[in-house]
VEXKE-986554 format. One record per atom (N, C-alpha, C): residue number from 1; residue in three letters; x, y, z. Coordinates in nm, 2 decimals, padded with zeros to 4 digits. Layout:
N
i | aa | x | y | z
NUM | ALA | X | Y | Z
...
//
This chain:
88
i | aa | x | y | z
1 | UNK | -01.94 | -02.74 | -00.85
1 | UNK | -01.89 | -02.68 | -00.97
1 | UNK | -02.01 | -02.64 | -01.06
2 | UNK | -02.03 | -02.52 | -01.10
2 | UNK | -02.12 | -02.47 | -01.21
2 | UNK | -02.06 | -02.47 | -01.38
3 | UNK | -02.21 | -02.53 | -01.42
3 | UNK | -02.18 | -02.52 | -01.58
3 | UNK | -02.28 | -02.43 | -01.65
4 | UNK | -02.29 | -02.44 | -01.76
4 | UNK | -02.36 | -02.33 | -01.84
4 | UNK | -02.43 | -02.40 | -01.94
5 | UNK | -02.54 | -02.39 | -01.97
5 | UNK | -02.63 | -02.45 | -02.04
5 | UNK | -02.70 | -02.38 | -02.10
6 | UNK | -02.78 | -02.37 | -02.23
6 | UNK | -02.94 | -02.31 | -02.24
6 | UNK | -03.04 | -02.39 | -02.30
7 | UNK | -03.14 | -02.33 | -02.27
7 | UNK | -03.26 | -02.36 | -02.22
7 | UNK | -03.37 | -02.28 | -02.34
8 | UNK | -03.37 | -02.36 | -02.43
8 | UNK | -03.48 | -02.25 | -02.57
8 | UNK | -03.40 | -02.10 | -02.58
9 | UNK | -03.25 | -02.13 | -02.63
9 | UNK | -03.17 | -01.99 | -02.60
9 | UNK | -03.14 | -01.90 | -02.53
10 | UNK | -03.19 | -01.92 | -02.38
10 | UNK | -03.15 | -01.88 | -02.26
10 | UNK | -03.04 | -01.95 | -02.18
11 | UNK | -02.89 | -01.87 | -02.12
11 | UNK | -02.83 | -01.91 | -02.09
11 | UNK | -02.90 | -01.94 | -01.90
12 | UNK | -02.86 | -02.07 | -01.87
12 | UNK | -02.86 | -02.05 | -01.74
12 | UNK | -02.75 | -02.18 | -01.71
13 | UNK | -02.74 | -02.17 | -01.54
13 | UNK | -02.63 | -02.24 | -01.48
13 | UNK | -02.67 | -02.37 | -01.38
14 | UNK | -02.60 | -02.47 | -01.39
14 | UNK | -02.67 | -02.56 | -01.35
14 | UNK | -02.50 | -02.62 | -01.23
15 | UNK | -02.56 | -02.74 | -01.17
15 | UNK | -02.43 | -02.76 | -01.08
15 | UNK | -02.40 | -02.90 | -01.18
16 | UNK | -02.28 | -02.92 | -01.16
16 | UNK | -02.22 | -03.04 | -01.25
16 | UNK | -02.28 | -03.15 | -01.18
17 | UNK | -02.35 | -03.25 | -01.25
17 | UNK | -02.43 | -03.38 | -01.17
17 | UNK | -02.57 | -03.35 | -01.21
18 | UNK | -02.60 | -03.27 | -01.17
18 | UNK | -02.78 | -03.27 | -01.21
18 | UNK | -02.81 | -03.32 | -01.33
19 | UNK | -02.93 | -03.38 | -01.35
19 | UNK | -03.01 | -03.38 | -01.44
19 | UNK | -03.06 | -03.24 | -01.53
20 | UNK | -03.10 | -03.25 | -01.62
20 | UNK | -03.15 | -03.14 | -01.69
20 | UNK | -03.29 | -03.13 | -01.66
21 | UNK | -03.36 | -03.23 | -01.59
21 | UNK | -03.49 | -03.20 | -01.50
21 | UNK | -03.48 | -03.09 | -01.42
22 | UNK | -03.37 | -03.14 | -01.32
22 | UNK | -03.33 | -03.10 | -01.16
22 | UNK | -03.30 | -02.93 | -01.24
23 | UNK | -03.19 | -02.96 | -01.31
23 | UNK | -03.12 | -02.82 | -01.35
23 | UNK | -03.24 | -02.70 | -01.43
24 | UNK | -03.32 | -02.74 | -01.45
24 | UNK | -03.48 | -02.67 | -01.55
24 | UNK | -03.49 | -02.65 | -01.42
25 | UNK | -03.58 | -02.73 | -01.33
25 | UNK | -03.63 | -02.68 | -01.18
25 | UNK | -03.59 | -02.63 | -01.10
26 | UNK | -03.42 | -02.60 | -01.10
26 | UNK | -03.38 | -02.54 | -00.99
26 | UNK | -03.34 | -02.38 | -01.07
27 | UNK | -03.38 | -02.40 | -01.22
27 | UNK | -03.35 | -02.21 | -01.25
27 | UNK | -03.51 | -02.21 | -01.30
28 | UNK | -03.63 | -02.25 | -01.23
28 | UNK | -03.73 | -02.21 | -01.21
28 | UNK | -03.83 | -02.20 | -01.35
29 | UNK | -03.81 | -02.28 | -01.41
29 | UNK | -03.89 | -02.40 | -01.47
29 | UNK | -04.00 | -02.48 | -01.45
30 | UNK | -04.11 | -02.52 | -01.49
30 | UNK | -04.17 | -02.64 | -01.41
30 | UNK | -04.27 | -02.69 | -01.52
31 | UNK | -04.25 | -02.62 | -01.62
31 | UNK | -04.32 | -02.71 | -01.74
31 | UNK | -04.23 | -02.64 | -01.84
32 | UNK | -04.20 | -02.75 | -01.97
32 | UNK | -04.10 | -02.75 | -02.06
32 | UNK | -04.17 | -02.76 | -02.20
33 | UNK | -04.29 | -02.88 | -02.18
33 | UNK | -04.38 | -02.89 | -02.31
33 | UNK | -04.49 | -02.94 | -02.26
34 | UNK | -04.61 | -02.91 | -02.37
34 | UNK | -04.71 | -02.92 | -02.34
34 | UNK | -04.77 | -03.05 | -02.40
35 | UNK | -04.88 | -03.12 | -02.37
35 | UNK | -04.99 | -03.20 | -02.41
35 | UNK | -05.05 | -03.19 | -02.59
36 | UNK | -05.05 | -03.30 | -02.65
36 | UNK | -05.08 | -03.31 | -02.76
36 | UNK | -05.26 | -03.22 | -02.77
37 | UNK | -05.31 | -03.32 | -02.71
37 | UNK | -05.44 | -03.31 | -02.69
37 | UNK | -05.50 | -03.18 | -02.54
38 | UNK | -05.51 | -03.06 | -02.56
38 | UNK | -05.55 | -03.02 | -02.45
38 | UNK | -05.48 | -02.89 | -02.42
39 | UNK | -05.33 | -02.93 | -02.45
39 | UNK | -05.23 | -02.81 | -02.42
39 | UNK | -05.17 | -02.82 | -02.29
40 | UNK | -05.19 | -02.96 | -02.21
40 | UNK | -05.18 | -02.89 | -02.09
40 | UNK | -05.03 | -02.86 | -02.02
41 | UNK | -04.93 | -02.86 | -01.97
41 | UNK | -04.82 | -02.81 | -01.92
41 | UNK | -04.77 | -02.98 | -01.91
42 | UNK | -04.67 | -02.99 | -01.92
42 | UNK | -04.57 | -03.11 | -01.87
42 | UNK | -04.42 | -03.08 | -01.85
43 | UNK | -04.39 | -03.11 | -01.75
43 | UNK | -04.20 | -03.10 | -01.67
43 | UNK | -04.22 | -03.27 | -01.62
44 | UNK | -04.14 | -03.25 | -01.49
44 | UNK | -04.08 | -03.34 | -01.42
44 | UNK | -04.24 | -03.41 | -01.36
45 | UNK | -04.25 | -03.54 | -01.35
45 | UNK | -04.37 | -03.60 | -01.29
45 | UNK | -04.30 | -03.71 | -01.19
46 | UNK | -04.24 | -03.85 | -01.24
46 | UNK | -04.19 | -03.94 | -01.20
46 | UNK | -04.05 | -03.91 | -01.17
47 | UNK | -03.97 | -03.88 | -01.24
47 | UNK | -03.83 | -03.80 | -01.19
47 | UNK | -03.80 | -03.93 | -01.20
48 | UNK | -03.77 | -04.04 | -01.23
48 | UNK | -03.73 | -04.15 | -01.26
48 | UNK | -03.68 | -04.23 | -01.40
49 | UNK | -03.78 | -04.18 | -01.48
49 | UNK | -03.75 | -04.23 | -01.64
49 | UNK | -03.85 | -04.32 | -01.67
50 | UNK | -03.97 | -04.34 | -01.60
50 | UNK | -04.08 | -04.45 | -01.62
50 | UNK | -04.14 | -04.37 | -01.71
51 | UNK | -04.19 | -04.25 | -01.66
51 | UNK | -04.32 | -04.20 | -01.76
51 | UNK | -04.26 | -04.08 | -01.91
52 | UNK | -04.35 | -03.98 | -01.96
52 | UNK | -04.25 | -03.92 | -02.08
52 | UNK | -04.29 | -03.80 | -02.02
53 | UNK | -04.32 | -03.77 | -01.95
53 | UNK | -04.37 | -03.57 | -01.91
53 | UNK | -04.27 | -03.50 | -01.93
54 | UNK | -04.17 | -03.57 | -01.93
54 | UNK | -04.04 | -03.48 | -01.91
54 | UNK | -03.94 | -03.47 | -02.05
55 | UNK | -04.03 | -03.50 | -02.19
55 | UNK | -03.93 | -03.46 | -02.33
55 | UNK | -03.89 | -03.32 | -02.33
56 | UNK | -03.77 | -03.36 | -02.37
56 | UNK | -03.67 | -03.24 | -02.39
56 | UNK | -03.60 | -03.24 | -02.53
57 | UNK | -03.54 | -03.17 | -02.62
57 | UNK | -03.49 | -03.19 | -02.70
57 | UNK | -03.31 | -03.17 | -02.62
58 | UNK | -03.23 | -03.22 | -02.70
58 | UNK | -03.12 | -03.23 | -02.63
58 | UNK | -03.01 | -03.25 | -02.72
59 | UNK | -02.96 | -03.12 | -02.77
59 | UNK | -02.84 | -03.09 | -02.86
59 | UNK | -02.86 | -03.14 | -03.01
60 | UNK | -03.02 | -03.09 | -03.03
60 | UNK | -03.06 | -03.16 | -03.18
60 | UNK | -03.10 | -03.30 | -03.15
61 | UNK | -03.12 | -03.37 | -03.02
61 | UNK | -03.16 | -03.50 | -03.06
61 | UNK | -03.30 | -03.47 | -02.97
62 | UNK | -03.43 | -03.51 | -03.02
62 | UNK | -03.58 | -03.52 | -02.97
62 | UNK | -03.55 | -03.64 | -02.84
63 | UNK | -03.69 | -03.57 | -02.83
63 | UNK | -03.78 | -03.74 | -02.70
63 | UNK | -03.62 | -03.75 | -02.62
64 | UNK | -03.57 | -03.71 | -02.53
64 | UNK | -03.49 | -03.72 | -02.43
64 | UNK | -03.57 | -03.69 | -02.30
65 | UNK | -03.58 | -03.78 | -02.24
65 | UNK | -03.64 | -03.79 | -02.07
65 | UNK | -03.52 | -03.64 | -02.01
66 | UNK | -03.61 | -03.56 | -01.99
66 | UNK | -03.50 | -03.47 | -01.88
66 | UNK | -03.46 | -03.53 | -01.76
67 | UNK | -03.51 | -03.62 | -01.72
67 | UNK | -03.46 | -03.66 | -01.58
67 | UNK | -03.38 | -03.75 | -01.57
68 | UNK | -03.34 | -03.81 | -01.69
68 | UNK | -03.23 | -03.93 | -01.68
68 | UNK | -03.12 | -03.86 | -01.78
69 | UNK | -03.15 | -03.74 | -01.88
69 | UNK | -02.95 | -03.65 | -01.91
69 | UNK | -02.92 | -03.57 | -01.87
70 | UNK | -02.81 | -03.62 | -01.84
70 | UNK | -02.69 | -03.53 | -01.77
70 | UNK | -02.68 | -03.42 | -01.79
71 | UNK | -02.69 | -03.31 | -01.74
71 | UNK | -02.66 | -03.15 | -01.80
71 | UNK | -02.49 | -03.13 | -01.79
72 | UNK | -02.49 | -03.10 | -01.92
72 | UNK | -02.31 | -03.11 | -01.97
72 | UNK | -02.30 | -02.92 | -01.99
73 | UNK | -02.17 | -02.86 | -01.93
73 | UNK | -02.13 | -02.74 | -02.01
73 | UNK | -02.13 | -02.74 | -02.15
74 | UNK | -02.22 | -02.65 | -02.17
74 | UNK | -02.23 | -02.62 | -02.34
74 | UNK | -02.39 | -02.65 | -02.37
75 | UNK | -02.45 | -02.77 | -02.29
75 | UNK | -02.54 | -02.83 | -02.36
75 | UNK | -02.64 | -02.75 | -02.42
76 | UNK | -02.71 | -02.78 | -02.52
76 | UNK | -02.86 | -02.68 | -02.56
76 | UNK | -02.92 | -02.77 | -02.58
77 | UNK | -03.01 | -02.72 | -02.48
77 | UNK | -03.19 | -02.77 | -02.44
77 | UNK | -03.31 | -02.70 | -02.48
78 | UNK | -03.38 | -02.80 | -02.53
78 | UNK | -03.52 | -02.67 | -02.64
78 | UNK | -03.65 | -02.82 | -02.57
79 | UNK | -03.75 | -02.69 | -02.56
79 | UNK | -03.86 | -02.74 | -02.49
79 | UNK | -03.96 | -02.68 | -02.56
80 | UNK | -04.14 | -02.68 | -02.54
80 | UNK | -04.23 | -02.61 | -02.57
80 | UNK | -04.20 | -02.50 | -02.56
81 | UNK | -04.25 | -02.38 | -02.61
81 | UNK | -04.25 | -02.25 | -02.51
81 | UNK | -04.35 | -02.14 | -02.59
82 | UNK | -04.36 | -02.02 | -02.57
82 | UNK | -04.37 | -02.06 | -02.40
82 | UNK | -04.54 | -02.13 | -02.35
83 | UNK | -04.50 | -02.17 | -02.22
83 | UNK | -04.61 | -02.20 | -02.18
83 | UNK | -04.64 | -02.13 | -02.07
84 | UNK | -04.80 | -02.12 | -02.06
84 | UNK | -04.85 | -02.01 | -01.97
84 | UNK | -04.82 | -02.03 | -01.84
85 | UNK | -04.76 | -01.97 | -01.77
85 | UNK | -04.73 | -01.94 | -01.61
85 | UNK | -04.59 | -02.00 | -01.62
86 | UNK | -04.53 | -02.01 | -01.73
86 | UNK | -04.38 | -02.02 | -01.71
86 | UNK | -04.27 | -01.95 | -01.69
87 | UNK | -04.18 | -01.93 | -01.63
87 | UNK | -04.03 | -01.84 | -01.59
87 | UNK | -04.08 | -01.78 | -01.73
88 | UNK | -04.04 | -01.63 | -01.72
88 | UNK | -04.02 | -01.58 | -01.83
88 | UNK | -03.87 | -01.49 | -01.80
//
């Protein structure tokens, strides 16, 4: 089943179950926010929930691990952007 989500005001479609990691990386995504110090690109690293590479903001609430919430129809997801060599 497909749901509908966006992504820093882009609609895109995700399958019901994914993560909002999975669902970023599978509409071609792979860094969401960048490094305090440096700038450098951060997405998915551990895919688990141990480390933070993967902040997302998530319907107005900050610091959400993308890889441990649910991607819901409707949801809006806001990330860095852009960053260089990312889906445009």
């Amino acid at each position: 089943m497909s749901i509908s989500f966006t992504f820093n005001g882009r609609p895109l479609e995700a399958s019901a179950g994914q993560s909002v990691g999975a669902a970023l990386t599978s509409n071609g995504f792979t860094a969401w926010r960048s490094t305090r110090k440096g700038g450098r690109p951060r997405g998915l690293f551990c895919g688990i929930g141990v480390c933070f590479d993967c902040l997302v903001t998530v319907d107005g609430d900050a610091n959400q691990r993308a890889c441990l919430a649910e991607v819901r129809d409707g949801m809006v997801v806001d990330g860095v952007e852009p960053l260089e060599g990312d889906r445009t």
